[in-house]
C-alpha positions as CSV (number, residue, x, y, z in Angstrom):
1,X,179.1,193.4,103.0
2,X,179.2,192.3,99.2
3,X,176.7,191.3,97.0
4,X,176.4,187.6,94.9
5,X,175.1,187.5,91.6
6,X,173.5,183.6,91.3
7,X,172.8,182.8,88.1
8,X,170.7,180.2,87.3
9,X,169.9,177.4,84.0
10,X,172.3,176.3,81.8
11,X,173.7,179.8,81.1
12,X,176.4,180.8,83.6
13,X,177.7,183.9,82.1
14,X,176.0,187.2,82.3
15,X,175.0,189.0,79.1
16,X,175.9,192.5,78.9
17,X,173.5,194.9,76.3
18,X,175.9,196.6,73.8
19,X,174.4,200.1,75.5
20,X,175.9,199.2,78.6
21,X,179.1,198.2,77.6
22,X,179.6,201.0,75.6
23,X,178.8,203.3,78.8
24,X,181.4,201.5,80.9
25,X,183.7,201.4,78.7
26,X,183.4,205.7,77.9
27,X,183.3,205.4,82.1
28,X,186.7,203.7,82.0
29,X,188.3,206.3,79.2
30,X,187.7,209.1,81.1
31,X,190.8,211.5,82.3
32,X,191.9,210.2,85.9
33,X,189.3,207.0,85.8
34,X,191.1,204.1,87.0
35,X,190.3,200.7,85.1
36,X,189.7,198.5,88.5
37,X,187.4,200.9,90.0
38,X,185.3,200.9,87.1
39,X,185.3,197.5,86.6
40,X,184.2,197.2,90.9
41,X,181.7,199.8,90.7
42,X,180.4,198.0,88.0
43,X,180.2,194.4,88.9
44,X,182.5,193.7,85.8
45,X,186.1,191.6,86.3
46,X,188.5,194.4,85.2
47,X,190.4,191.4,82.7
48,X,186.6,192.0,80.6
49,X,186.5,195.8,80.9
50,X,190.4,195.4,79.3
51,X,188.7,193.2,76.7
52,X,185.9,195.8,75.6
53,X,188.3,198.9,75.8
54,X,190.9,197.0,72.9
55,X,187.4,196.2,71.0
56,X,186.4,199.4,71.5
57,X,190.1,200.8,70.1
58,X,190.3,198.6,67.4
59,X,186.5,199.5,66.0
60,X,187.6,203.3,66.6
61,X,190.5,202.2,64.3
62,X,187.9,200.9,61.7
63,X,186.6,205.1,62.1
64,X,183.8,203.6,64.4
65,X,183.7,206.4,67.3
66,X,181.5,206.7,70.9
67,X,179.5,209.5,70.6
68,X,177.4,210.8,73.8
69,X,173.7,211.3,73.0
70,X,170.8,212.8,74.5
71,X,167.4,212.0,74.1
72,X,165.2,214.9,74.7
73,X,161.0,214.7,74.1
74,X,160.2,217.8,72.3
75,X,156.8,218.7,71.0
76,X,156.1,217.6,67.4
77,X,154.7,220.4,64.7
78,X,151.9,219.2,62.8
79,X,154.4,219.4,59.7
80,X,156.8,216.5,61.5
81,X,157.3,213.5,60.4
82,X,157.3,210.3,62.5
83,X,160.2,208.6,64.0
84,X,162.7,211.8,63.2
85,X,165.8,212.1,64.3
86,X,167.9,215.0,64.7
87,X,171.7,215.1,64.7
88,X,173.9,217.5,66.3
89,X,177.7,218.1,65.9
90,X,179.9,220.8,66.5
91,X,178.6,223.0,64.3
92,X,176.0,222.0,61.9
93,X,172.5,219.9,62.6
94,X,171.1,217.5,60.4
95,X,167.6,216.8,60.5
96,X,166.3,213.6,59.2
97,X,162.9,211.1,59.3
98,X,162.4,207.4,59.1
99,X,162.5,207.3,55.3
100,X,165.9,208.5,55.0
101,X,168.2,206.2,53.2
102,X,171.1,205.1,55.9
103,X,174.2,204.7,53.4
104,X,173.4,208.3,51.8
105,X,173.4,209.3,55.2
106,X,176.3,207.8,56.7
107,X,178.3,209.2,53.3
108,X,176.9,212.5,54.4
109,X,178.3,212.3,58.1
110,X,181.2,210.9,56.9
111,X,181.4,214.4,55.0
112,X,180.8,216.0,57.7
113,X,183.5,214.8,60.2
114,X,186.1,215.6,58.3
């Protein structure tokens, strides 16, 4: 047995969060993953999963890349600053709070990743 989505008022598409698309897409990139399959186990028509992966190819062509994260809830020190954020590649962290300035950051990544 299948399921029906109904969708109802004067939209008739579905909107998909960016989150989620990115997820699917990543899903679909994966070694062996076959594009169809995602797209089914997904409720997506595979012609729309195509559609993300080449945005998704041409914004990694722009040096925009998927990244996984994870989110973990660790206990705060007194010292910490609210709404902190901690970054994690292959071999250095960068630690950084809510005030930090986001272009002198991204410059910094940038640095980083190459």
């Amino acid at each position: 047995m299948s399921s029906v989505t109904v969708l109802c008022g004067p939209e008739r598409r579905r909107r998909w969060p960016a989150t989620e698309k990115a997820r699917i897409v990543e899903e679909s990139f994966q070694p062996g993953a076959v594009v169809a399959v995602v797209a089914r186990r997904h409720d997506v028509h595979a012609n729309l999963l195509h559609y993300w992966r080449r945005q998704a190819r041409q914004a990694a062509g722009r040096g925009v890349t998927l990244l996984p994260v994870s989110v973990s809830a660790e206990k705060r020190s007194s010292g910490s600053r609210e709404g902190a954020i901690e970054i994690e590649l292959s071999d250095v962290r960068v630690r950084v709070d809510a005030t930090v300035d986001e272009a002198a950051l991204g410059r910094v990544l940038r640095a980083l990743g190459r």
